[in-house]
N, C-alpha and C positions, 0 to 999 in steps of 0.2 A: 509536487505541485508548485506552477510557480508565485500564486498569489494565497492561497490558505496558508491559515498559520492558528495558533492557540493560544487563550487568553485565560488570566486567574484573577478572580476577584473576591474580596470578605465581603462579609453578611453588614458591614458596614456602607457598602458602594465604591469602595477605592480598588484601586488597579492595584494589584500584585503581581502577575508576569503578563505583559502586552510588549508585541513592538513598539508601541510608539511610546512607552513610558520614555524619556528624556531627560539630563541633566539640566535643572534651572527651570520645572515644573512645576506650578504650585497648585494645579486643579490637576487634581487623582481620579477625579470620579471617575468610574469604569466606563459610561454612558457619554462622558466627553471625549476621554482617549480613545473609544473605540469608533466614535461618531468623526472623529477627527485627524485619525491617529497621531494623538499626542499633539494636535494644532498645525500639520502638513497640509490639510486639507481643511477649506472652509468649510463651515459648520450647516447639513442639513437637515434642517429642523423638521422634515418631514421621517429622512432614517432615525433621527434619533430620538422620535415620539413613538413609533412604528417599534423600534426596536426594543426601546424603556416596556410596552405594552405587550411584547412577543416573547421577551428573554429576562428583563432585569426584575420586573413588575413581579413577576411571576414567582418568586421567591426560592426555596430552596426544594426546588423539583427538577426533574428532567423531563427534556422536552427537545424540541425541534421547532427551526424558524425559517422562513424562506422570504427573501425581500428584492423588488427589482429595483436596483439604482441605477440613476441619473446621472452617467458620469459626465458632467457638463464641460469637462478638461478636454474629455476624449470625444465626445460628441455622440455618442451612445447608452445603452442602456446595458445593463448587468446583472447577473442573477447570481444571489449568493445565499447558502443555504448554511445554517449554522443548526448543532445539537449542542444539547448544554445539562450539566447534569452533578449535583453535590460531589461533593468527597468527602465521601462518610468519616464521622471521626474529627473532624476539621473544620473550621470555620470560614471553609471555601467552596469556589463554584469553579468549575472549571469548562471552558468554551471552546470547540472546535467550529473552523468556520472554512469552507471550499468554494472556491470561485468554478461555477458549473463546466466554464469551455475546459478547464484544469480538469477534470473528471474524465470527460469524453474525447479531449484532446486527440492521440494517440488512433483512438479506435475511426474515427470521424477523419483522418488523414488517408488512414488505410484505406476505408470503404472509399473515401472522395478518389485515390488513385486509381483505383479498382475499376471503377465505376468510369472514370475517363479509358481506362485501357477497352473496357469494356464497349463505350458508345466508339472509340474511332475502331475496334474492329466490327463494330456494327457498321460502320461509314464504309468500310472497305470492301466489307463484304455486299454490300447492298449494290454497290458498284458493278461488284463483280454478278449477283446476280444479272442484272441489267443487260450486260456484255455476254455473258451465259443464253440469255435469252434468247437473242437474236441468233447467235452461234449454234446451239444445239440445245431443242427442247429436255436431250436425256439427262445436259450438265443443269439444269433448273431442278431435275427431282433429285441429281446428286447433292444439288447445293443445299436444298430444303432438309434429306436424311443427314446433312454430314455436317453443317454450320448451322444454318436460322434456328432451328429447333434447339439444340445445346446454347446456345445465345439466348433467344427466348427464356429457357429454364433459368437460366443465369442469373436472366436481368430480373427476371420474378423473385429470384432466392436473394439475390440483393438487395430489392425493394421492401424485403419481410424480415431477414432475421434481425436488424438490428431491433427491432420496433418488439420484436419477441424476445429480446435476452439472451439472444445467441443460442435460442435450445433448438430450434429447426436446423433438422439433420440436411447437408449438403446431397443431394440424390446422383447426379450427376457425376459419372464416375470418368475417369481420363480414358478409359475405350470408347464408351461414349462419344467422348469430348468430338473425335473427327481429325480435325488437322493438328500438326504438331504446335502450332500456336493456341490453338484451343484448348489442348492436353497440358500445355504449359502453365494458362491461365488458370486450370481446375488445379491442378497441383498445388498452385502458389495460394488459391482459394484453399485449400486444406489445411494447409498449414498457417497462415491469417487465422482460420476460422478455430485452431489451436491457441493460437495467442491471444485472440480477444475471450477465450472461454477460461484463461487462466485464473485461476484463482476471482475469476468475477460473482460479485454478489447476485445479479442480475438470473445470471446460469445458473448458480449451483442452489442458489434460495436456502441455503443454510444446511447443506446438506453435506454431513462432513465427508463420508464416503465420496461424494459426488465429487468436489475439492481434492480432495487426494485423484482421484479421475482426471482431472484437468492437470495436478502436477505429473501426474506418471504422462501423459500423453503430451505435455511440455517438455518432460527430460527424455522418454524418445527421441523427440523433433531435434535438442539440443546437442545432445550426442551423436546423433544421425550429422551432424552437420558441424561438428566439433567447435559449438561456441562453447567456451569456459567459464566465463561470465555468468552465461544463462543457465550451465550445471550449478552453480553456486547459489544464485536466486532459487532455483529449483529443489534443491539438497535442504535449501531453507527452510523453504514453506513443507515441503515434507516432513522435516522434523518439530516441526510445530501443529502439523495437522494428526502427527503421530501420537502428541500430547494429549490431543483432544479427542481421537480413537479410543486412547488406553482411558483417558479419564469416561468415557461412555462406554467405555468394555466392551466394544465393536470389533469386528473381525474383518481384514480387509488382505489380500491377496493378490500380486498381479508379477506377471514374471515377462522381461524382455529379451530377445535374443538378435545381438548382430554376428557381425562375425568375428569368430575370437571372443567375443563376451557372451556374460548372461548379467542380467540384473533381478534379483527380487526384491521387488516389495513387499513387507508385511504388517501391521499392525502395530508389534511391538519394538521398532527402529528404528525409534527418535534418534538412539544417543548415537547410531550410525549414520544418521543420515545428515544431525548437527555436527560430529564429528570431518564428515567428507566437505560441510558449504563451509568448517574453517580451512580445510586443505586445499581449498577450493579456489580460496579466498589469499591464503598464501601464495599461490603461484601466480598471480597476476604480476604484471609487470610495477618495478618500483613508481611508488606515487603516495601523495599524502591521503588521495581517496581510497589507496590499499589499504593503509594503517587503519583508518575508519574501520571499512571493512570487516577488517583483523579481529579488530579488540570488539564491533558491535558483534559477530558469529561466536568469538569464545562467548561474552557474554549472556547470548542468547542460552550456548550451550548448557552455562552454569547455572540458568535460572531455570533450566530445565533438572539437572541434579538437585537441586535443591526441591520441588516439586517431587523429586522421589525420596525427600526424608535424607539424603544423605550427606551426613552433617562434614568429615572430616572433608572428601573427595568434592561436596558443594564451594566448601567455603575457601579450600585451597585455589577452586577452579574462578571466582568471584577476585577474590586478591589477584589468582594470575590475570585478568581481564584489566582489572583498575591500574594494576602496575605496567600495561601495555599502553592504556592511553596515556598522550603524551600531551594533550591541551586540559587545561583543565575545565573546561567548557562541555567539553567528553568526558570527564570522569563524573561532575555532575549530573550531563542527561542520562547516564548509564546508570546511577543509584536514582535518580526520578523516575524512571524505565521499570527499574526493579521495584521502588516505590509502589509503583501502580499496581502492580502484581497481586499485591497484597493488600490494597487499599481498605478491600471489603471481605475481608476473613485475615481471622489472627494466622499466624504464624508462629514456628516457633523462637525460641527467643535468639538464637543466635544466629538468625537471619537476617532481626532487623538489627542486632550489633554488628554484623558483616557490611549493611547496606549504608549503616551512619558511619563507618570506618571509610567506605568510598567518598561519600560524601565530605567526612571530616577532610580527606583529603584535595580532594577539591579548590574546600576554602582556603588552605593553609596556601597551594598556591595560587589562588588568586590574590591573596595577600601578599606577594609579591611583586603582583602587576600596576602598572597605570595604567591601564585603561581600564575600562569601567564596563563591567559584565554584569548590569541587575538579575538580565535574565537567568544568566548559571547560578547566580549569588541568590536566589529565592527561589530556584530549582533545591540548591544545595541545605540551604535554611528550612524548608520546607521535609527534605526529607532525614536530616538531625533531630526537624523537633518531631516530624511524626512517630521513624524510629526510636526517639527515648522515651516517648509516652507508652509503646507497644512493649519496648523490650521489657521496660520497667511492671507493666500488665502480666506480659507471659511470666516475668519472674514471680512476680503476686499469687499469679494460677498455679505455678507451680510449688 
């Protein structure tokens, strides 16, 4: 997204991690930085009584807040929709906040193109009706069985699924469709109608089967059409949906067949499926957005061994990730990452020594730097002090 972002505040009212915290700040309160970020933006006293009464007021709970702004810069108005919710353990609240067109962006591009292709072959064809008519009554009931109708359906099915979550099935099959432009247009409908079903909240309503559904009929599509990229996204969210399978002891089965290959999916093939989105992730072309990449899928991988209790092969896999990133800005969000994992159930104890060892690392190079990184720097701080408190606990328990 390109305008959401997330904010930390204590039970005191002061900013902890915000964009707009600044060097040469003397008013912290979370309710001014965030009402101003940081003094960029003059101060509106209607968001930020609105907002004190939706989110700050409201003390150490979770919840949800939706506000239209006034962006009197831009000349518009804006909808921004924020969840907010403790961190157990801690004497913090943590805020997520998403600018709505950022949500829908993407899907709302598609349908808008669509939907043009859509009305100028309605223009063309109505034409040609017209021309039909006069020429020969018999191409009028050609034109009715073989375009208007398939056009009709279309423009109904576009008018409806978004508004439904993408769960209305496309009926309209490409024999149907009539002319090779038609048949083109349902095709490329099929495939759209995959991609906005991916992993979407809206479709799957929380259904993890369903989720795994949308990823396997993604990495079809991907593979079908050799993006690499979108196998590695796809290998991703498989192996995370695979977590959450084995963690509800759910059975799930699906098998693909092109030519020369087969693929199965199954239930328990997380560590295969995190294993392929880092091989995945390796082969792209050199770039600093590969390294990223690189080191977030190993460590997605490792947080997933660790989840299986496996202490030697976890913590090896953890250090290999931390010693891949090379900014220390990433080795931070990567133990804040990990951090979270565990926010809200203990662990064992040499998991949060593994995640302050990330972290410890972190600081030591940022202590090297000049320039000024608050947010890694209380990323980092945040999860040393939470980990010494834990590790210090599990040692206690045990």
């Amino acid at each position: 997204y390109e305008k959401g972002y997330a904010f930390i505040w204590d039970d005191n009212g002061l900013a902890v991690v915000h964009k707009g915290i600044k060097a040469g700040l003397n008013d912290l309160q979370i309710r001014w930085v965030d009402a101003t970020s940081g003094g960029d933006f003059e101060m509106d006293d209607e968001w930020y009584r609105e907002q004190n009464i939706g989110i700050f007021a409201k003390g150490r709970v979770t919840g949800t807040w939706s506000y239209t702004w006034h962006n009197k810069g831009a000349g518009w108005y804006e909808n921004w929709h924020y969840v907010f919710t403790p961190i157990e353990n801690t004497p913090y609240m943590l805020a997520l906040s998403v600018f709505e067109p950022d949500v829908t962006k993407q899907a709302d591009e598609m349908l808008a193109s669509l939907k043009r292709k859509v009305s100028t072959a309605a223009w063309l064809t109505a034409g040609l009706v017209g021309l039909g008519c006069l020429l020969l009554a018999g191409l009028v009931y050609w034109f009715n069985n073989e375009m208007a109708r398939p056009l009709q359906k279309l423009a109904q099915y576009l008018g409806a699924v978004q508004d439904g979550g993408y769960r209305t099935e496309l009926t309209l099959t490409e024999e149907e469709a009539g002319s090779l432009e038609m048949k083109e247009i349902v095709a490329n409908m099929h495939k759209m109608l995959v991609a906005l079903r991916f992993c979407n909240k809206k479709y799957t309503e929380g259904d993890t089967v369903k989720e795994m559904d949308t990823c396997c009929d993604a990495l079809d599509l991907v593979l079908k059409t050799r993006n690499q990229p979108g196998e590695g996204i796809c290998y991703n969210n498989m192996g995370n949906i695979c977590r959450a399978l084995e963690a509800k002891k759910a059975v799930y089965s699906r098998t693909f067949t092109f030519p020369n290959t087969t693929v199965n999916v199954q239930n328990d093939q997380a560590a295969l499926w995190f294993r392929r989105a880092v091989e995945s992730a390796e082969a792209l072309p050199e770039s600093a957005e590969k390294q990223e990449l690189v080191v977030a899928r190993r460590f997605n991988a490792a947080l997933y061994q660790v989840s299986k209790g496996e202490e030697a092969s976890a913590v090896a896999a953890l250090q290999e990730a931390f010693a891949a990133a090379t900014a220390p800005s990433q080795l931070s969000r990567l133990a804040f990452a990990g951090l979270c994992e565990y926010v809200d159930r203990q662990a064992p104890r040499w998991v949060y020594v593994a995640l302050g060892a990330g972290a410890e690392s972190a600081l030591r190079a940022m202590a090297t730097r000049t320039d000024n990184m608050p947010a890694s720097i209380a990323e980092a701080c945040a999860v040393l002090a939470f980990t010494d408190y834990q590790a210090g606990m599990a040692g206690a328990g045990a």
